[in-house]
Phi, psi and omega in degrees: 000128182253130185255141156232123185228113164222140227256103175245078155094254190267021174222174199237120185238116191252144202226107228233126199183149189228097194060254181212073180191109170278119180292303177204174181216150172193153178215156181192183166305287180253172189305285193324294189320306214270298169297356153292316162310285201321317217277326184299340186236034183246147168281145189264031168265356183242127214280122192239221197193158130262122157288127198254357199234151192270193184232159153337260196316356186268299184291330170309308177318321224266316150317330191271290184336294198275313181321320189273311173310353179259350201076014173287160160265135168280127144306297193258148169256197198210117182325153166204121188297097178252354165324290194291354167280154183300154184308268164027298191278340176303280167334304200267335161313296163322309164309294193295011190254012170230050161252079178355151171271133193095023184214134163254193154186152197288160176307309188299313189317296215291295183311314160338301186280317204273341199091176183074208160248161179284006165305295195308314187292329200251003170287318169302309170297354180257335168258014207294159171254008203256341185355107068212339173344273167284110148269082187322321172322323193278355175274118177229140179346144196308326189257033183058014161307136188273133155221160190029138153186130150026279196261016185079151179280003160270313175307287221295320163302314196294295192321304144308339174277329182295334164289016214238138210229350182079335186323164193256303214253171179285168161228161154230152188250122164270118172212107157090029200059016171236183200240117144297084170276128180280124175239138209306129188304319189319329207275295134007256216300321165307309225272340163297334205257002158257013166302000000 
């Protein structure tokens, strides 16, 4: 397993990859932080090097990484190894990456489609490795409150305003014969901005 951390223009963006398969992704301030993340969400049965000098695909990853952190649409994907996670944690991954840019939806929402609770979705969500790829940023409390995240309830805000697309109205996403429902991030950002 090969680690990678490189410094894009003021955040530090981490890259965890086997060949061309990402194990994990992570961005933070600093360098430690980010190979720490990286080194938490790897199996630890597995030997891995930090690197210092990339690859194409480590810069394509890396390139993938900050677009979303800009609020960008990602265009392009990216293999993400998930064979070694339980189906469950799979399932619920799967779910949160087709939660459109500009839209959140709630754990229980989440939970409706994948089964479990919404505790449960969001224990999944404190662990995804792939952050911000599958974006757990975009799940939020029922009543459009920011809970839980990683990187802090600020990181998470920040990360939504950059996402903010003006949309109105909710959608639903059909998955597996049930309904995800998506709601415009703007609803989030009111509910923030009368704290």
């Amino acid at each position: 397993m090969d680690i990678y951390a490189k410094k894009v223009e003021d955040v530090w963006f981490g890259v965890a990859c086997q060949a061309e398969e990402v194990f994990a992704t992570n961005f933070t301030r600093d360098e430690k932080s980010v190979v720490h993340g990286l080194l938490q969400s790897i199996p630890f049965d597995i030997p891995f090097q930090k690197l210092e000098t990339t690859t194409p695909f480590v810069e394509r990853a890396i390139g993938v990484l900050k677009d979303v952190y800009d609020g960008k649409g990602v265009s392009r994907s990216l293999p993400l190894a998930m064979e070694h996670l339980s189906k469950y944690t799979q399932k619920v991954l799967k779910i949160a990456s087709l939660i459109p840019l500009g839209y959140v939806t709630s754990y229980g929402s989440v939970a409706k489609v994948a089964g479990g609770s919404p505790r449960g979705i969001g224990r999944v969500m404190a662990l995804n490795p792939f952050a911000p790829i599958v974006p757990c940023h975009r799940v939020v409390g029922s009543d459009f409150s920011l809970v839980g995240y990683g990187g802090g309830l600020g990181m998470k805000l920040r990360l939504l305003k950059r996402e903010q697309r003006g949309f109105s109205s909710e959608q639903e996403i059909a998955l597996d014969n049930k309904r995800l429902r998506v709601f415009p991030v703007e609803f989030v950002l009111r509910k923030a901005g009368k704290r």
